[in-house]
Backbone bond lengths (Angstrom), bond angles and torsions (degrees), N, CA, C in turn:
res aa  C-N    CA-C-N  psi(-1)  N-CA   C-N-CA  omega(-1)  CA-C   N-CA-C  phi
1 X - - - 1.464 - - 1.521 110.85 -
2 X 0.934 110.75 -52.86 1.796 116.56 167.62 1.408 111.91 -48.73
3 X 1.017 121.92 -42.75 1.474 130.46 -167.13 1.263 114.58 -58.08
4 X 2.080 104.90 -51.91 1.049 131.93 159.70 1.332 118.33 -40.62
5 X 1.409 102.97 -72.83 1.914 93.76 164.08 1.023 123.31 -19.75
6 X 1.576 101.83 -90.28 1.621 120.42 171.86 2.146 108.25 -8.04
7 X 1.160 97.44 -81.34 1.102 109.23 -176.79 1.557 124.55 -54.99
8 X 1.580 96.09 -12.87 1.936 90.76 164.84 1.398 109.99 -118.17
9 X 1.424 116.44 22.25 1.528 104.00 163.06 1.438 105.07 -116.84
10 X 1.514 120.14 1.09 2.022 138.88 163.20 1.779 86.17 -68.45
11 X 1.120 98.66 -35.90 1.871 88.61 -157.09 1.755 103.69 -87.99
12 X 1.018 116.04 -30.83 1.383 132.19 -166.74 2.281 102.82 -76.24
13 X 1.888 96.04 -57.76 1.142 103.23 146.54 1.546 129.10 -22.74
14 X 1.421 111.30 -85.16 1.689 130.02 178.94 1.396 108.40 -46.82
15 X 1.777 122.31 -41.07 1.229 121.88 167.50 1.431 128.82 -27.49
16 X 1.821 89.82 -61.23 1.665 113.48 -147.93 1.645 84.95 -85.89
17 X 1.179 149.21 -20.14 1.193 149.40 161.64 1.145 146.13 -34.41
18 X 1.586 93.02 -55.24 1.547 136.42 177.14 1.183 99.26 -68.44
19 X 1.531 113.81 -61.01 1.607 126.78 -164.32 1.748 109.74 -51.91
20 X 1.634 96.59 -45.36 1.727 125.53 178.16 1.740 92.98 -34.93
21 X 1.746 94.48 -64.42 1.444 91.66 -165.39 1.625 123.89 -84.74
22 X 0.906 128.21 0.25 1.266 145.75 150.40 1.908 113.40 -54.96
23 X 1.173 106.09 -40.91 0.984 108.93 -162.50 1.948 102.62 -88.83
24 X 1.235 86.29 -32.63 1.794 91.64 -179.02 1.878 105.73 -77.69
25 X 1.116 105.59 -38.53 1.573 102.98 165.92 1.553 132.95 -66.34
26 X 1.541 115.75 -48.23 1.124 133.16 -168.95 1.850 100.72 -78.66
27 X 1.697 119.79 -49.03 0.986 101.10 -171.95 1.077 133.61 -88.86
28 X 1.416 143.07 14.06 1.448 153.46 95.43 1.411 124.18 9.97
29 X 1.019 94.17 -77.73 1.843 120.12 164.02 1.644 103.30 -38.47
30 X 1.107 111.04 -86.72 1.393 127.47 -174.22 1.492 119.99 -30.84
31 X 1.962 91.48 -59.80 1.780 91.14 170.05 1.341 123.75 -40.91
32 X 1.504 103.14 -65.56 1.676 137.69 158.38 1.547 108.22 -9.43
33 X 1.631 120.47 -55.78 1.534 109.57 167.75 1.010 124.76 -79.43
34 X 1.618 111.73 -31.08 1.311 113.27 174.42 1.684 143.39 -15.07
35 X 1.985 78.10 -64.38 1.167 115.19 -161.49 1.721 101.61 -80.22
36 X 1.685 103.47 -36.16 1.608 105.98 177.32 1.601 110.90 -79.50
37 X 1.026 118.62 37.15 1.323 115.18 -172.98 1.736 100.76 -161.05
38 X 0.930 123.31 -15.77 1.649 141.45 153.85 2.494 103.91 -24.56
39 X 0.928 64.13 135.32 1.861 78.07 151.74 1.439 122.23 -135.92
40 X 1.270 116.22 147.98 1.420 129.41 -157.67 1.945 100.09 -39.26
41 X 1.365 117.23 -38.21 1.292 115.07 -159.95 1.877 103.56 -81.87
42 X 1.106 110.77 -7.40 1.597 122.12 -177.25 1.043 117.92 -95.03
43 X 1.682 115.38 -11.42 1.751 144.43 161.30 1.454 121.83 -64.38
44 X 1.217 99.20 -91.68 1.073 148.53 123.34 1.656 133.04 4.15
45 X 1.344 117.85 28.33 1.463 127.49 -150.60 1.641 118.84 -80.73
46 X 1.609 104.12 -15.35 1.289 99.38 -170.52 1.409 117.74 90.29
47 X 1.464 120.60 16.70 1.686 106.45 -155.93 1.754 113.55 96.82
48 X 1.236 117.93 -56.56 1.765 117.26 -151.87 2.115 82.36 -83.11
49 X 1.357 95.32 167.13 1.235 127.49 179.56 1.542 111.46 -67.62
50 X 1.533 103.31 131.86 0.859 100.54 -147.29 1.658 106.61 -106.60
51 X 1.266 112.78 125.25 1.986 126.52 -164.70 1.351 89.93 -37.59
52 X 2.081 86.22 139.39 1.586 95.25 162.80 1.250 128.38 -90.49
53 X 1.839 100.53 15.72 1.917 122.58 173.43 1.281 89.95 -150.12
54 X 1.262 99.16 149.03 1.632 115.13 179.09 1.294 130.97 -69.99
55 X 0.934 142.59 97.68 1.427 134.33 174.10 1.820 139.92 2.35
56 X 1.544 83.15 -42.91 1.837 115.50 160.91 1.089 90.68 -169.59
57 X 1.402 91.11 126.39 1.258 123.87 177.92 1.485 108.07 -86.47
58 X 1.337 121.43 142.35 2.278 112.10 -179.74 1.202 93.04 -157.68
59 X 1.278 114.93 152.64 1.559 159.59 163.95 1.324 114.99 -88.41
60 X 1.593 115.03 21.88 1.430 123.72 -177.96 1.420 98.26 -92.99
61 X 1.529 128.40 -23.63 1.464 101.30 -178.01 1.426 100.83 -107.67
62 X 1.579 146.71 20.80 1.239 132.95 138.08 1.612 104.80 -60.30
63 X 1.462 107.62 -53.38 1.623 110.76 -171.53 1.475 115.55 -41.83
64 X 1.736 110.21 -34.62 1.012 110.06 -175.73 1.862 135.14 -75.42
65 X 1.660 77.16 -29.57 1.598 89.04 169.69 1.417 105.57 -77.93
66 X 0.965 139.10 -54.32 1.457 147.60 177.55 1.218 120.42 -25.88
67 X 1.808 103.61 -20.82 1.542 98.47 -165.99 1.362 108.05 -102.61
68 X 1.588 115.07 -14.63 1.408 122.26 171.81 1.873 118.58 -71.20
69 X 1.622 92.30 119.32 1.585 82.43 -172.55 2.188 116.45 -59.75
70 X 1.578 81.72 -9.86 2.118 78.60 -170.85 1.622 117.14 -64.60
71 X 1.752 92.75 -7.55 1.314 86.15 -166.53 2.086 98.13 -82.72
72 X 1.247 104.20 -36.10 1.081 114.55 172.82 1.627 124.12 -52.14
73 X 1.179 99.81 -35.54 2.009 104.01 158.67 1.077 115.79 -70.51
74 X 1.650 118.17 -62.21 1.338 112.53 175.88 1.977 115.80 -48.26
75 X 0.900 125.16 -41.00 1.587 123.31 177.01 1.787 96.70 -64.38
76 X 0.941 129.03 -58.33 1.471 115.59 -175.56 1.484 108.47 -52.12
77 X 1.464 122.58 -54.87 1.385 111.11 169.43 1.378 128.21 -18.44
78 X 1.419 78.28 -75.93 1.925 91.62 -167.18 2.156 106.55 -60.57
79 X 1.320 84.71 -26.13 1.669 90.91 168.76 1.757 106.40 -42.04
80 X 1.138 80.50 -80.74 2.017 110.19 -169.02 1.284 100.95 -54.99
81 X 1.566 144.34 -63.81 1.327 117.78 164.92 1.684 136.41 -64.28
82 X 1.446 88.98 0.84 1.776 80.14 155.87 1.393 147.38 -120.61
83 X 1.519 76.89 12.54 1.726 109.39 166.04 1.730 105.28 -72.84
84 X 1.770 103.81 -60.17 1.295 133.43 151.56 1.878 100.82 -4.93
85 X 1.208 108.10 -97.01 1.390 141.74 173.00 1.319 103.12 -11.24
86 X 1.888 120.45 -69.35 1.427 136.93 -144.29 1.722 90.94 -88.41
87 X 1.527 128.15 -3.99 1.510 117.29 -166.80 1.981 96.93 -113.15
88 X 1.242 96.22 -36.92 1.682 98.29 179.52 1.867 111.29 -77.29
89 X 1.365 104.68 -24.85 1.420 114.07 -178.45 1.535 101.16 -71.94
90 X 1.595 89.21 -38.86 2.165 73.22 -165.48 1.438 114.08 -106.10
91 X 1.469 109.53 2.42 1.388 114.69 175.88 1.686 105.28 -75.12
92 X 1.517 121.10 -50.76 1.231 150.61 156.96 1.901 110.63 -23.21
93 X 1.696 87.89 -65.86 1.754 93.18 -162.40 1.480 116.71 -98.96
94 X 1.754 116.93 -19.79 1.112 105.44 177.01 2.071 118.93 -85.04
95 X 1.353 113.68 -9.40 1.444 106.01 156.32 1.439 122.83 -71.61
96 X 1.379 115.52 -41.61 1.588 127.57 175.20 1.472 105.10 -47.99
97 X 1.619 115.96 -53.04 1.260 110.22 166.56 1.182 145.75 -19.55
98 X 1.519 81.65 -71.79 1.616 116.73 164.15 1.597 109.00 -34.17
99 X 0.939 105.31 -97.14 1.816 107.47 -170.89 1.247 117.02 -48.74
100 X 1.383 107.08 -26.39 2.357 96.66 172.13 1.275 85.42 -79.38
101 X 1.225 158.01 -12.55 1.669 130.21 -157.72 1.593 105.19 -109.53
102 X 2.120 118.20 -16.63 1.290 130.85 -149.35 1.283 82.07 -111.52
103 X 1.424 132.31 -74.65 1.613 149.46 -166.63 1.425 117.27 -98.07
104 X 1.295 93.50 154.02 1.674 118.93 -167.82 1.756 105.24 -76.25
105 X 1.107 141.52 99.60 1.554 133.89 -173.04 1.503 89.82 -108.33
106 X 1.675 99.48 136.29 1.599 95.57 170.25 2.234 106.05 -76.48
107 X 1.224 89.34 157.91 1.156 81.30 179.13 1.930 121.79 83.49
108 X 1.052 102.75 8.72 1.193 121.53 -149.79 2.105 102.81 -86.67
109 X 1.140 121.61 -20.84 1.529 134.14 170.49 1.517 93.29 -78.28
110 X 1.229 110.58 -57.46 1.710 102.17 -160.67 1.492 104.06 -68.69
111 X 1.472 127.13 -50.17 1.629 128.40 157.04 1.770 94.51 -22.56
112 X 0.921 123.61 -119.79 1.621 135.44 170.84 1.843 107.09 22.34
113 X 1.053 92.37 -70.69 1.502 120.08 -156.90 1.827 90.42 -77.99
114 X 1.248 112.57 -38.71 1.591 101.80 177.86 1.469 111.14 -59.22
115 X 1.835 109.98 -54.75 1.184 123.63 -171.44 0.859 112.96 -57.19
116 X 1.411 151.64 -32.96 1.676 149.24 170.25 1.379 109.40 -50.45
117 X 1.549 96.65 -54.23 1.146 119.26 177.52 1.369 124.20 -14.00
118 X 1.282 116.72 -68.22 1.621 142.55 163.28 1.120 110.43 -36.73
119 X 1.613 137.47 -16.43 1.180 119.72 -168.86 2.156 107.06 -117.27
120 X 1.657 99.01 1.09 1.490 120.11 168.20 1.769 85.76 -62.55
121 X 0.819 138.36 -96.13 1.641 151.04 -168.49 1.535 95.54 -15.55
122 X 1.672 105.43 121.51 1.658 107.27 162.91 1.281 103.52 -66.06
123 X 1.516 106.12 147.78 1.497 105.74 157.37 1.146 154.54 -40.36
124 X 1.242 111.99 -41.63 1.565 142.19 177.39 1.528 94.91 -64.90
125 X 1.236 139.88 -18.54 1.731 131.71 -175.96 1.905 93.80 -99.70
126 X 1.491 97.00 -33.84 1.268 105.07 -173.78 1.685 127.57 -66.07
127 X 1.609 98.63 -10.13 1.179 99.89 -173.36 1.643 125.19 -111.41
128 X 1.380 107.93 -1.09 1.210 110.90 -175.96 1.552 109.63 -81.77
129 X 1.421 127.94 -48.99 1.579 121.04 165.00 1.463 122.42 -37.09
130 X 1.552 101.52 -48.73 1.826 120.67 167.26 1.617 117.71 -28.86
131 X 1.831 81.71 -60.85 1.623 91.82 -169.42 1.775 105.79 -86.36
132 X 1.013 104.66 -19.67 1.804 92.16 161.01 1.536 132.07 -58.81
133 X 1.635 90.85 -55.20 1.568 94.19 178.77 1.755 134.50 -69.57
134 X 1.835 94.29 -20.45 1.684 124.07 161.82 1.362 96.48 -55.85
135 X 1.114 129.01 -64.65 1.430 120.21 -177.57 1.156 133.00 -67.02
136 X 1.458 130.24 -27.30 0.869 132.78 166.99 1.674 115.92 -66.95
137 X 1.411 120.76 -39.21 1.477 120.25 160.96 1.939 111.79 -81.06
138 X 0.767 104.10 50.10 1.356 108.64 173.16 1.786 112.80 30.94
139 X 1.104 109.74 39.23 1.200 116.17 -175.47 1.994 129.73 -98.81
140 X 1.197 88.69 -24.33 2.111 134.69 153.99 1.954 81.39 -20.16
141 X 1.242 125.40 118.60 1.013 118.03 123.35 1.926 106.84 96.56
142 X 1.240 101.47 -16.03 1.583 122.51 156.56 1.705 134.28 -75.11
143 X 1.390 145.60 114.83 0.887 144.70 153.39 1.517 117.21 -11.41
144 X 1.458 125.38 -67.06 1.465 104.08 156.48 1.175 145.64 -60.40
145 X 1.837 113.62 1.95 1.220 112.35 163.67 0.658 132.14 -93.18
146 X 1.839 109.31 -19.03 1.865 121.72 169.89 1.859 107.09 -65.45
147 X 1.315 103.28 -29.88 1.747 105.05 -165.16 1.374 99.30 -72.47
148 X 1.791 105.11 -54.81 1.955 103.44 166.91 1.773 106.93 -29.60
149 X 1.401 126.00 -83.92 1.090 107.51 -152.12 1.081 102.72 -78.70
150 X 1.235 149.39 -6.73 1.439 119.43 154.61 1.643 131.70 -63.92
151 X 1.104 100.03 -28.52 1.701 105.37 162.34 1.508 109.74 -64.14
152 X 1.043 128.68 -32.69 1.610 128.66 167.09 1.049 100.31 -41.01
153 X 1.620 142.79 -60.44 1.189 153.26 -125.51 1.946 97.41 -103.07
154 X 1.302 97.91 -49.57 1.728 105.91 -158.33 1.558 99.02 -83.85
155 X 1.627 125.03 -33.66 1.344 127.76 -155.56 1.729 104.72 -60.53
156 X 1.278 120.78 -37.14 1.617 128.49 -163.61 1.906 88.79 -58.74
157 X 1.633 110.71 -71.94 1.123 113.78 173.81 1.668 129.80 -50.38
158 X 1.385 123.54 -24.92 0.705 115.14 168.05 1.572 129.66 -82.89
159 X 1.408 109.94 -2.32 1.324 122.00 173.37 1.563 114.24 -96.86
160 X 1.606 124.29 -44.53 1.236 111.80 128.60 1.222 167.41 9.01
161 X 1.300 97.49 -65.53 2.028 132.51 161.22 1.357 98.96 -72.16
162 X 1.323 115.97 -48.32 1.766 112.06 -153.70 1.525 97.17 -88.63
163 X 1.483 119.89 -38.97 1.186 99.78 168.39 1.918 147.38 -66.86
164 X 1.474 87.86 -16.13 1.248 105.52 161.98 1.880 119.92 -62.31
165 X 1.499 90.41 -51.44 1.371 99.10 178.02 1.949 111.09 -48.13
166 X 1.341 106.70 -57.27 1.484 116.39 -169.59 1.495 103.77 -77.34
167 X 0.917 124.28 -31.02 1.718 106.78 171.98 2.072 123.67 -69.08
168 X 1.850 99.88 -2.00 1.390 99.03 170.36 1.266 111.11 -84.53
169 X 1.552 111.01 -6.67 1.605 112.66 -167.21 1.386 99.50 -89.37
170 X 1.512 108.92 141.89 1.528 116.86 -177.60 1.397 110.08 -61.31
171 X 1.210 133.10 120.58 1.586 128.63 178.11 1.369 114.06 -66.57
172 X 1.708 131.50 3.82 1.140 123.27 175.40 1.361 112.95 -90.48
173 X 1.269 124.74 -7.30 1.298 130.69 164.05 1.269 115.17 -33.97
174 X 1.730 110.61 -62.50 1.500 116.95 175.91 1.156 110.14 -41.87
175 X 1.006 105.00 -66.16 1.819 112.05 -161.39 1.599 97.94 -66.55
176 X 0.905 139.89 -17.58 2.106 131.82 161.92 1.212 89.89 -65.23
177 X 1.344 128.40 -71.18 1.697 116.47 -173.70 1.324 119.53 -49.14
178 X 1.307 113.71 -38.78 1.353 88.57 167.30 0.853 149.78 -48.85
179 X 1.340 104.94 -52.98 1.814 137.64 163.85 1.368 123.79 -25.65
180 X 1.940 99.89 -47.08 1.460 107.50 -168.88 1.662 98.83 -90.39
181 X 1.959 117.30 1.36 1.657 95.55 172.51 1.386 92.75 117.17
182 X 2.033 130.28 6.83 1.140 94.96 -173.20 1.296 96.53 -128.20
183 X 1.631 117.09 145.06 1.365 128.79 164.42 1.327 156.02 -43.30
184 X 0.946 153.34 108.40 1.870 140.73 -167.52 1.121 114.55 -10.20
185 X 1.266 128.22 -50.65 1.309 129.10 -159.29 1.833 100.76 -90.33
186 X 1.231 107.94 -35.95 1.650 113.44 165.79 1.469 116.19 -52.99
187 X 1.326 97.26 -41.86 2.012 103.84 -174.87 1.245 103.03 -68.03
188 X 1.242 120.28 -42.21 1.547 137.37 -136.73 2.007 81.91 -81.22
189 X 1.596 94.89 -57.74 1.770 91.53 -150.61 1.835 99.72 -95.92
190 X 1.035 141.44 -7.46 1.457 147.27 164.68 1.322 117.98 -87.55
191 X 1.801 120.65 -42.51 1.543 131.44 -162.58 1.393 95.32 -79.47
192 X 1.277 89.18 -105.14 1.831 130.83 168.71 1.183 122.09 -42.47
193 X 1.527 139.27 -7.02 1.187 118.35 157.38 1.812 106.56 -112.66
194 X 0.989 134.16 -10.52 1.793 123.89 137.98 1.414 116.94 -20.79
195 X 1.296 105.25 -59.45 1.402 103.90 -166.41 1.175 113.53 -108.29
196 X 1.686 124.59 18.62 1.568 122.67 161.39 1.721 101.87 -104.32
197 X 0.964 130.50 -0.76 1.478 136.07 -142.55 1.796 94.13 -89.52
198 X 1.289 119.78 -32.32 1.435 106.22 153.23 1.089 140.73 -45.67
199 X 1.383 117.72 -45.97 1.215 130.56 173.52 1.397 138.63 -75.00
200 X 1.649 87.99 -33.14 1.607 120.01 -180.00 2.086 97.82 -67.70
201 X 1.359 105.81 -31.58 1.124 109.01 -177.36 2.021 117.90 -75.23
202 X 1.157 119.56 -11.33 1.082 164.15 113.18 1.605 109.49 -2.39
203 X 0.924 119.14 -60.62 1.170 153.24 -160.59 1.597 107.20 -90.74
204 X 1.368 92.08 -83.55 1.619 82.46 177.48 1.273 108.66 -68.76
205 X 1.175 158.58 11.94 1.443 155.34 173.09 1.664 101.40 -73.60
206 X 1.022 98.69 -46.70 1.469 120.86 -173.36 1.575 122.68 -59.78
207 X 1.393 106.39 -42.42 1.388 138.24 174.77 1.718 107.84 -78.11
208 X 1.224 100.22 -24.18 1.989 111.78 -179.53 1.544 84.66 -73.27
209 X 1.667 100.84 -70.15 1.470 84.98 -148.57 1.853 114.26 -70.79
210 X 1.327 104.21 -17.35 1.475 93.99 175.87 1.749 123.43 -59.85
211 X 1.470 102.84 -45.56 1.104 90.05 144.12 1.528 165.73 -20.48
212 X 1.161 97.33 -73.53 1.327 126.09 167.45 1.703 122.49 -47.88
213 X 1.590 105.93 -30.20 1.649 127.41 -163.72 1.739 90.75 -114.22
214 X 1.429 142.43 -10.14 0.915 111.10 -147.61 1.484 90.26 -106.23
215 X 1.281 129.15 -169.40 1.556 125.49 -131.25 1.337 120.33 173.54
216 X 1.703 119.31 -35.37 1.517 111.90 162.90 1.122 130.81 -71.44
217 X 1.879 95.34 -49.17 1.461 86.06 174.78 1.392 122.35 -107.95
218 X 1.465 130.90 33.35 1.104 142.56 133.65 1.942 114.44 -64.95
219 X 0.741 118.52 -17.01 1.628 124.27 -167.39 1.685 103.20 -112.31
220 X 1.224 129.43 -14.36 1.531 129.59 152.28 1.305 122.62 -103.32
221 X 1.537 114.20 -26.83 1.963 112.25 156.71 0.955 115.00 -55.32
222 X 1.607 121.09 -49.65 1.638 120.49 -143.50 1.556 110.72 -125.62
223 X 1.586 110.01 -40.58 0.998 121.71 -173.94 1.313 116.04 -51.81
224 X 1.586 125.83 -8.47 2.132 106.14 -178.77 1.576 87.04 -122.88
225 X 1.224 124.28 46.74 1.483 154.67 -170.69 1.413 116.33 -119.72
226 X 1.625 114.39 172.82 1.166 122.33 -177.39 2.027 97.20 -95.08
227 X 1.006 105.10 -12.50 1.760 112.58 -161.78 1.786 91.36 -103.42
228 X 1.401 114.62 136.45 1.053 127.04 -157.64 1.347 99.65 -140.97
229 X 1.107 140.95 113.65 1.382 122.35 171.70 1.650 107.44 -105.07
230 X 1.770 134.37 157.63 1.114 121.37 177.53 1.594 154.69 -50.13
231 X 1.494 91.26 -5.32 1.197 97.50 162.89 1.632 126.28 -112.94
232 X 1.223 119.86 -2.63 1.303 115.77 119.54 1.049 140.14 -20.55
233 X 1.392 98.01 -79.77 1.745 114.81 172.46 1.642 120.82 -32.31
234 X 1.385 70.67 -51.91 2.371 83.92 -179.61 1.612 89.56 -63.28
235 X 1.670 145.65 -72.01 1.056 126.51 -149.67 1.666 118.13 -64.46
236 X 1.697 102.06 -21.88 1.449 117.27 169.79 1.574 123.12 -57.02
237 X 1.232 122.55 -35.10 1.379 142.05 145.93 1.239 122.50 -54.57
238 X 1.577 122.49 -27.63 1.191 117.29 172.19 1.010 119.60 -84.61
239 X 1.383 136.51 -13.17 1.816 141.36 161.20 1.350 112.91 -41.91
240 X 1.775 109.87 -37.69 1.381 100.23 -163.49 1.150 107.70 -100.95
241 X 1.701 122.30 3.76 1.709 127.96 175.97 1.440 96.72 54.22
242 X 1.098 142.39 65.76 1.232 142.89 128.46 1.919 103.69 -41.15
243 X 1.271 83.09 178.58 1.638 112.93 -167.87 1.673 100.64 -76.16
244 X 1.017 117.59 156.47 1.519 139.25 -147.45 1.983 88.97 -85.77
245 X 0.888 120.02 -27.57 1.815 135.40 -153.42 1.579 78.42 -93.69
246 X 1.573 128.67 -60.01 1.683 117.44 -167.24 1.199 101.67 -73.67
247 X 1.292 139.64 -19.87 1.364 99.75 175.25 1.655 113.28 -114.57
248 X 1.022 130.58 25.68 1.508 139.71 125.65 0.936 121.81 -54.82
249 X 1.643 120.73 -49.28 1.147 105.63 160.66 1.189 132.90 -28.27
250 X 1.324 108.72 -71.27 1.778 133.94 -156.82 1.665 92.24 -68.49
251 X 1.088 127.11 -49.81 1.822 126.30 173.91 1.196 114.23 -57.15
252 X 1.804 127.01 -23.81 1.365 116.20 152.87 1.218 131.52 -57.23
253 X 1.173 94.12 -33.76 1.781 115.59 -165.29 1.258 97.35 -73.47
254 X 1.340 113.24 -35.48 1.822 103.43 -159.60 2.028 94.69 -91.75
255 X 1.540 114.99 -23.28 1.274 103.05 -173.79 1.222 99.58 -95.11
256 X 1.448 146.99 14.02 1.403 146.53 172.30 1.798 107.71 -45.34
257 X 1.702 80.80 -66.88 2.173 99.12 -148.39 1.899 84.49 -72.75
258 X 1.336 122.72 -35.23 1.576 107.83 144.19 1.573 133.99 -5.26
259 X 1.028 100.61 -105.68 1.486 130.99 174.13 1.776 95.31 -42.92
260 X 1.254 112.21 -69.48 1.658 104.76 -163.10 1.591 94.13 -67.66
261 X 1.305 140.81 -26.27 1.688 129.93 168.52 1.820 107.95 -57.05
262 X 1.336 91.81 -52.92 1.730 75.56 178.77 1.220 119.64 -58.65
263 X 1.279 126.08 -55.62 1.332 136.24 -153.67 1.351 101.23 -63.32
264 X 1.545 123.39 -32.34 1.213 129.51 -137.41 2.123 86.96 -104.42
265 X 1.318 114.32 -26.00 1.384 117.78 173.58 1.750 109.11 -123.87
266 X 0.808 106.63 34.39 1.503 108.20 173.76 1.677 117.26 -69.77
267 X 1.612 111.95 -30.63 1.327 101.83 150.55 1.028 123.84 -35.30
268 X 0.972 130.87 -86.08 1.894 152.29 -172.81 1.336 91.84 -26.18
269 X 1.550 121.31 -66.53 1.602 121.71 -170.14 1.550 115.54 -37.76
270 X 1.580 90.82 -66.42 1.548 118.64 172.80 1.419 118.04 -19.88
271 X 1.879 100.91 -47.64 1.689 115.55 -145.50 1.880 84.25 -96.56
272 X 1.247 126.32 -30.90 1.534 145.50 -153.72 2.183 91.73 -92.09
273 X 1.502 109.46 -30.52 1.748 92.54 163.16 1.651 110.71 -83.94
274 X 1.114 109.76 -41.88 1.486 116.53 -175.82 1.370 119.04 -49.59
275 X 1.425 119.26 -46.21 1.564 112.64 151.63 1.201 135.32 -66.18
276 X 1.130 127.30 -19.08 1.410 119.70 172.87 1.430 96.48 148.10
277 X 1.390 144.58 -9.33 1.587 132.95 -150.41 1.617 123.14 -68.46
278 X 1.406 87.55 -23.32 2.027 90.57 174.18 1.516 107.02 -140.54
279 X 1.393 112.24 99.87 1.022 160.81 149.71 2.326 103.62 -28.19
């Protein structure tokens, strides 16, 4: 009978937990459409409290953003540098991986422990050297300069992830390839990355969406620029304090291809903790 107890106030516990976090995720979200789907009179209350559903609900302020072509540049931007992003990040971090996770480097904890390191530092301190030396290589205001510093940002983790991934792989693999005649770079790109490529995918998911969300130093590269990426855009809208409904909007819009990327590869994620990828 105790046991029983026990076991329905573990369950009752785990409940109220779940619910906790449900509630911190989902209702964000929720407001978030709410509000982009709101009409002026559901704003707008007069004083009285204001509905936790809109009165009439409309699709007039997606329509509205929709119709401006900037928003349509700005989304290709942030597209193209975070395609940008996911090829320099993993071309960069998944060999580096490789050899801290395969071979013995002296010095090899403090390497580790530095590289995390870099990501203790807020951004905002982080970006002024960035944006000096971007400018000084004429890099200010270019697609490869937005993808550069976003690989600044994603590479620590993405070496991280990948090393997790490659340390589940049996290290005798190498040494069979060797045997049969084949080289590092043979093991590396025929063997061993087949069977990290789940995880590795993992990885770049991660690097998409950081991308995609990030905002400081997209907004001192690009932002007094012709290159705009979407969250820009949203703070560019916020100068003119529009109505509470447009820029919900535009935060739907930008957390949409979000949400449907995870959901839509959440395997990969799934398969990318199960091996080892976040540590």
């Amino acid at each position: 009978m105790t046991f029983i107890r026990r076991l329905d106030y573990r369950t009752v516990a785990w409940f109220l937990v779940l619910l906790l976090m449900i509630c911190v995720v989902f209702l964000p979200l929720y407001f978030m459409f709410k509000y982009s789907v709101s009409d002026r009179a559901s704003i707008i209350t007069g004083g009285e409290v204001i509905p936790l559903w809109p009165y009439a609900p409309t699709l007039k302020n997606y329509l509205y953003i929709l119709s401006y072509p900037d928003f349509y540049r700005a989304a290709a931007v942030s597209f193209k540098i975070a395609l940008l992003t996911i090829c320099i990040a993993m071309t960069l971090g998944v060999p580096a991986a490789y050899v801290l996770a395969w071979y013995d480097i002296p010095g090899k904890a403090v390497l580790l422990i530095g590289l995390i390191s870099i990501r203790l530092f807020p951004d905002i301190v982080s970006i002024i050297p960035v944006a000096v030396i971007f400018s000084r290589a004429h890099l200010h205001d270019t697609y490869l300069g937005g993808a550069l510093a976003h690989s600044l940002l994603a590479l620590p983790y993405v070496i991280y992830i990948a090393m997790g991934v490659f340390e589940s792989i049996p290290k005798d693999l190498e040494k069979q390839a060797e045997i049969l005649g084949a080289n590092k770079f043979y093991t590396l790109w025929r063997i061993v990355l087949p069977l990290a490529a789940t995880g590795l995918a993992a990885a770049a998911i991660y690097t998409f969406l950081l991308s995609w969300d990030e905002f400081i130093f997209s907004y001192f590269l690009l932002g007094f620029g012709e290159l705009n990426t979407l969250p820009i855009y949203l703070k560019q809208k916020m100068a003119y304090a529009p109505p509470q409904s447009i820029l919900m909007a535009i935060a739907m819009l930008l957390s949409l291809p979000v949400i449907v990327f995870t959901m839509v590869l959440q395997k990969y994620m799934r398969s990318g903790l199960t091996a080892g990828a976040v540590k």
